[in-house]
Every structure is written in structure tokens, then in C-alpha cells.
C-alpha positions as CSV (number, residue, x, y, z in Angstrom):
1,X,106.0,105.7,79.1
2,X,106.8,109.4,78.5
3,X,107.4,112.0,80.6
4,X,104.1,113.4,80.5
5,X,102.5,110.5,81.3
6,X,104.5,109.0,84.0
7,X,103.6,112.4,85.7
8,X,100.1,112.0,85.2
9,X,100.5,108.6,87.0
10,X,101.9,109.8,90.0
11,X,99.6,112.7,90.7
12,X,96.9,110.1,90.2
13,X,98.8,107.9,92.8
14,X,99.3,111.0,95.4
15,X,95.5,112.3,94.7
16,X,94.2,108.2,95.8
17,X,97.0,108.5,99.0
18,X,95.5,111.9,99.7
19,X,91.8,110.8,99.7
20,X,92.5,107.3,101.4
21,X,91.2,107.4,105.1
22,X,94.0,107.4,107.6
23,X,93.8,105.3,110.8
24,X,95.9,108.0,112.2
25,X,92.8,111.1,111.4
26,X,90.5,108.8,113.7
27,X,93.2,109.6,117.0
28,X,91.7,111.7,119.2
29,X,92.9,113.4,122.9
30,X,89.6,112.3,125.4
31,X,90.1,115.6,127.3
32,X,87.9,114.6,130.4
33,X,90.1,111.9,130.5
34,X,93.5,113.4,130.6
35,X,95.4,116.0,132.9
36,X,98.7,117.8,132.6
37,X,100.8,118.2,136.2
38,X,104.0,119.6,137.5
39,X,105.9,119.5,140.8
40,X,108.1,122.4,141.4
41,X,110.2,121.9,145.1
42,X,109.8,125.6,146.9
43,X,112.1,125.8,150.3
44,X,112.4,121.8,149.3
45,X,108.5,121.1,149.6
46,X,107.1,119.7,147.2
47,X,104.4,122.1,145.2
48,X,102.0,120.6,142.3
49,X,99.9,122.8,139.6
50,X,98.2,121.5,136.4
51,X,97.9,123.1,133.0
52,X,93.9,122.8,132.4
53,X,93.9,123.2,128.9
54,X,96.3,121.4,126.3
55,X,96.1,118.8,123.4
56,X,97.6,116.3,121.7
57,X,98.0,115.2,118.1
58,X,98.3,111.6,117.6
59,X,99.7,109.4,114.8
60,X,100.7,106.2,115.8
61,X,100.9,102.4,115.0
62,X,102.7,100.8,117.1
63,X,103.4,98.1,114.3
64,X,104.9,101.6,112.2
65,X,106.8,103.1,114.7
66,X,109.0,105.2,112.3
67,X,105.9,106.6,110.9
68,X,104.4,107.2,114.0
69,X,104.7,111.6,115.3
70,X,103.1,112.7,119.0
71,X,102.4,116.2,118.8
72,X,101.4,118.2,122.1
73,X,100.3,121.6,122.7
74,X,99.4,123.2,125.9
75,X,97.7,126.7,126.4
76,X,100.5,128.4,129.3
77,X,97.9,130.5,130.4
78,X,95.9,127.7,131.4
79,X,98.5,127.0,134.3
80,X,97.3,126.7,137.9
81,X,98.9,126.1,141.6
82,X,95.7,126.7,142.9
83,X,96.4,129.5,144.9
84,X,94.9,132.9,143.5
85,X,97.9,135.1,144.6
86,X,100.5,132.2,142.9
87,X,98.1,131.7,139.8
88,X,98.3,135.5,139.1
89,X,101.8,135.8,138.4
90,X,102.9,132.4,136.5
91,X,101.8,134.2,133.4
92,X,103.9,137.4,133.6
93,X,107.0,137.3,131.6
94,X,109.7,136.3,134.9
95,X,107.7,132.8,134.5
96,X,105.8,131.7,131.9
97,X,105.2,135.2,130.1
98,X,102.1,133.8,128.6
99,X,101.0,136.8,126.8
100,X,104.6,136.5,124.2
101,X,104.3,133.0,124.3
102,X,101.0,131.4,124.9
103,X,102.5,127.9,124.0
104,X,103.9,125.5,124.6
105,X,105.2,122.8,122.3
106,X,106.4,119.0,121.9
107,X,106.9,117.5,118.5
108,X,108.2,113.9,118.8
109,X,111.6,112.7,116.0
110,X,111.6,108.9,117.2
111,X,109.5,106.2,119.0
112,X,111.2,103.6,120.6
113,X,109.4,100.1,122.0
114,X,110.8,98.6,125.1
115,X,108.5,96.2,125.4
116,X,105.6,95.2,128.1
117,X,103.5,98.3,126.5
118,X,106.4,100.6,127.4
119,X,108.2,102.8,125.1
120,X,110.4,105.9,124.9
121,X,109.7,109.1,123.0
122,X,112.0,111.6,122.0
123,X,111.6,115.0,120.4
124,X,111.9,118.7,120.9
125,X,110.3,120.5,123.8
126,X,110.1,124.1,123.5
127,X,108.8,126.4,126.4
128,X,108.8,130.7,126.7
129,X,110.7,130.6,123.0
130,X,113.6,128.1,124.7
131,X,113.4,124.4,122.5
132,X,115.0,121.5,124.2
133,X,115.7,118.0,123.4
134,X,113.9,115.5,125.7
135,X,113.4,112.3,126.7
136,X,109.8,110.8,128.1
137,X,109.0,107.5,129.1
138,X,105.9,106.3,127.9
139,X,103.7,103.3,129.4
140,X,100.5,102.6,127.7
141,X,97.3,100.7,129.0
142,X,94.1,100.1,126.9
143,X,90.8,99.5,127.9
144,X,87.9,98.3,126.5
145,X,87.1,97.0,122.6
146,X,86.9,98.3,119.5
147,X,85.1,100.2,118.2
148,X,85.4,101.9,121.8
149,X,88.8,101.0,122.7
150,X,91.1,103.7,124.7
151,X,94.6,103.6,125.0
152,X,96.2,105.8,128.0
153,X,99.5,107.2,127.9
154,X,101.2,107.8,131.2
155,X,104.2,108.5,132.3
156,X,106.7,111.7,134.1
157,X,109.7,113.4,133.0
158,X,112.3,116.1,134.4
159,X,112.8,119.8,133.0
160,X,115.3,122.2,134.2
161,X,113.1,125.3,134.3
162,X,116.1,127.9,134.2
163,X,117.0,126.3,131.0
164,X,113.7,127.6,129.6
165,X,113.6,130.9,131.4
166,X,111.2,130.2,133.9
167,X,111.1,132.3,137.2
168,X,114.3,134.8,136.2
169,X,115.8,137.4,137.7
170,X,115.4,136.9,141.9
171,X,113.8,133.7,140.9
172,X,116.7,132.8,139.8
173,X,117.1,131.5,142.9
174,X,117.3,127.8,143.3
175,X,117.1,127.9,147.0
176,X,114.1,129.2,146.8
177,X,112.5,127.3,144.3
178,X,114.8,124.3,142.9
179,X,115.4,124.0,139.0
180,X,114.3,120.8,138.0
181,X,110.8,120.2,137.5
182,X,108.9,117.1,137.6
183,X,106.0,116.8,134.1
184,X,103.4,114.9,135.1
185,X,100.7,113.2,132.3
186,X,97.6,111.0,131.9
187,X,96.5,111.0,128.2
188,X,93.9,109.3,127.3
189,X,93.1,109.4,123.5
190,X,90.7,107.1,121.4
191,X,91.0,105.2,117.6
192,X,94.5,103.7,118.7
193,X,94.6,100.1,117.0
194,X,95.4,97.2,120.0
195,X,99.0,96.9,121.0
């Protein structure tokens, strides 16, 4: 076969990999479903706020692990405590300075199955220009049949907001409010195959 040819073959193979339906297009965040929390400590009492709008981006089998990504993107300005007088400065730059960054990222590297519907992701989390390796334990439950089945993702991890520049200068302050930060999440997201 010459060179030409062999060429020919392969763009012919890439074209029919290109056009073949992917399990992994039909994964889809079920927003009504799903909610983003946090739990900051202030004066060591306990404070929780929610990000209202974020999504994720979803490719996974759990029988293909290593070509399984989680994607996740959530709007900072979206970010609540509830509180009108709190909610009006998260977004200036000594927090979350959601005008200069107005996301905030997660892009999963590995997948790891523990077993019992439990498994670990790892990837880069990166929050006010600041990108950070993490950890999150995943536990997944699904719920009804195909073609309606839903899987949910739950689980909570711990983020050391000075690390990321959240709340500088007199915020600084751990005594005031404490650095590490609790991530909440309920995802619920539909066209996952059963585990």
C-alpha cells in the first residue's frame, strides 16, 4: 500500500470515528436536579452559600475509566450566602473578584473505582487565576431505567481558600474567617450507562 493511499485510509477511518455517535454526547448536567454548596467557619460558626449557576461536562464509562474526563464550570458571580449585605461583596476582587475571573474551573486527569459505586477523581481546580491539584470523593447512585435512567454524583471536599486568594488583605485573617473550606455537590446528570 503506498503512501498516498495508506493516508487516504486513515482519514477515512478518523472521518467514520468522527461521525460515530458517542455515548459520552448524550451526558447531560439535570440542573433542577443539582446544587453547588460551601461551608466557610466565621468566628468558628459554621456559614453555608451555594453557587446557583454552574455546569458540568460529562464523559464517562465506568467500564473505560481511563477514557473517562469530568469537566466542571461554575459562574463566580452566581455565588450566594443569602444575605444581601454578604452577597454584595463576594464578587469584588478581595474574594472572588468575579468581574477578572468569572470562572471557575475543574478538569479531571484520573478516575479511580473503589468499589460499592464509590470512586475518586482527581484533577486540577483552579479558582480567581490560582490552579490546584485536588482530590474528590465521588459516590454515585442511579435511579430509574433506561432510557430515563439518572445517575447522581455526590460527594464534599476541602479547599484552603488563601491558597486561591480568596478574602485577602484584612481577610486574611483566619480568626476571623478560617481557611479551609468545605465544597459541597449533588449532580445529577442523565445518558450515564448502569454501573
Amino acid at each position: 500500500m503506498n503512501l498516498s493511499v495508506s493516508r487516504l485510509v486513515a482519514c477515512a477511518a478518523l472521518t467514520g470515528l468522527l461521525a460515530a455517535p458517542s455515548a459520552f454526547a448524550q451526558q447531560k448536567l439535570v440542573p433542577a436536579q443539582s446544587n453547588l454548596s460551601f461551608v466557610i467557619k466565621q468566628m468558628g460558626v459554621p456559614v453555608e452559600g451555594q453557587f446557583k449557576v454552574f455546569d458540568a461536562q460529562v464523559a464517562f464509562d465506568p467500564a473505560k475509566l481511563p477514557a473517562s474526563r469530568i469537566g466542571f464550570t461554575v459562574d463566580i458571580g452566581s455565588a450566594t450566602m443569602g444575605l444581601k449585605e454578604v452577597d454584595v461583596e463576594l464578587p469584588k476582587p478581595v474574594w472572588l473578584a468575579a468581574v477578572k475571573f468569572p470562572k471557575a474551573t475543574f478538569e479531571s486527569s484520573a478516575i479511580k473505582s473503589l468499589g460499592g459505586g464509590k470512586f475518586e477523581v482527581v484533577g486540577k481546580l483552579a479558582i480567581k487565576g490560582t490552579s490546584r491539584d485536588v482530590t474528590v470523593p465521588v459516590t454515585l447512585v442511579q435511579t430509574g431505567a433506561a432510557p430515563n435512567l439518572t445517575t447522581t454524583a455526590t460527594g464534599a471536599f476541602s479547599i484552603p481558600r488563601l491558597a486561591f486568594k480568596v478574602g485577602e488583605a484584612e481577610w486574611a485573617d483566619t480568626s476571623m474567617v478560617a481557611d479551609e473550606v468545605q465544597v459541597k455537590f449533588k449532580l445529577a446528570v442523565s445518558g450515564i450507562q448502569k454501573i
